[in-house]
N, C-alpha and C positions, 0 to 999 in steps of 0.2 A: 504494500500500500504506500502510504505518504509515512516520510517521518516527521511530517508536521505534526498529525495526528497521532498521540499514545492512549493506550488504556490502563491504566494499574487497577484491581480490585482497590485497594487502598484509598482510593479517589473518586468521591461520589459514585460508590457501589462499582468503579467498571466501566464506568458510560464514556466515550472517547471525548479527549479532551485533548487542548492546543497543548504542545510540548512546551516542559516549563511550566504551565499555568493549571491551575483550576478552572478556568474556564472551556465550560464542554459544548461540545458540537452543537448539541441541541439549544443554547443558547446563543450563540452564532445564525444558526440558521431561522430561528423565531424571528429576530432583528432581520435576518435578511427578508424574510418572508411580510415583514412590516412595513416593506418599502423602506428602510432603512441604508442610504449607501457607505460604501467602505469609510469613507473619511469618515463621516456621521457616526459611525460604530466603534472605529477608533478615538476620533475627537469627546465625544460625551461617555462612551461606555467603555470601552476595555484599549485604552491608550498605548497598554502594552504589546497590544498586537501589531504586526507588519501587516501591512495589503494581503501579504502571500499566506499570511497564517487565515487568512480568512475563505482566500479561496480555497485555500485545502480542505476546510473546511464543508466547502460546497464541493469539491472533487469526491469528498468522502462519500457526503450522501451519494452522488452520482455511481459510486464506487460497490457501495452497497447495493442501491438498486440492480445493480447490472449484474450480482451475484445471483439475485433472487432466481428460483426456479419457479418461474410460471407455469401453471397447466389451467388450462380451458378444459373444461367439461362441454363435452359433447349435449346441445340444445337436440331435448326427446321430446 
């Protein structure tokens, strides 16, 4: 994957979070999903982040999805 992105159990149960930080994916991506842009997210909320730590962010989720195994049930 990215090594933007780590997981430690230790660290909010598990849940991926920006390397270095507490801050977890799923709070990156709520702010993105806000309409919220990079500067905006950086500037008022998580200063510590880089641009890049955010898209990785967004790669992750992308990252995830593309793992998923989808299957369609056949319409009877």
């Amino acid at each position: 994957m990215n090594n933007r992105i780590v997981t430690n159990p230790n660290i909010h149960f598990g849940k991926p979070c920006v390397s270095g930080s507490r801050i977890t994916v799923q709070n990156v991506l709520e702010l993105v999903r806000e309409g919220v842009n990079v500067d905006e997210i950086r500037q008022s909320y998580y200063p510590e982040l880089a641009p890049e730590d955010i898209k990785a962010c967004v790669q992750y989720a992308i990252d995830m999805i593309a793992l998923e195994d989808i299957r369609v049930a056949d319409a009877a």
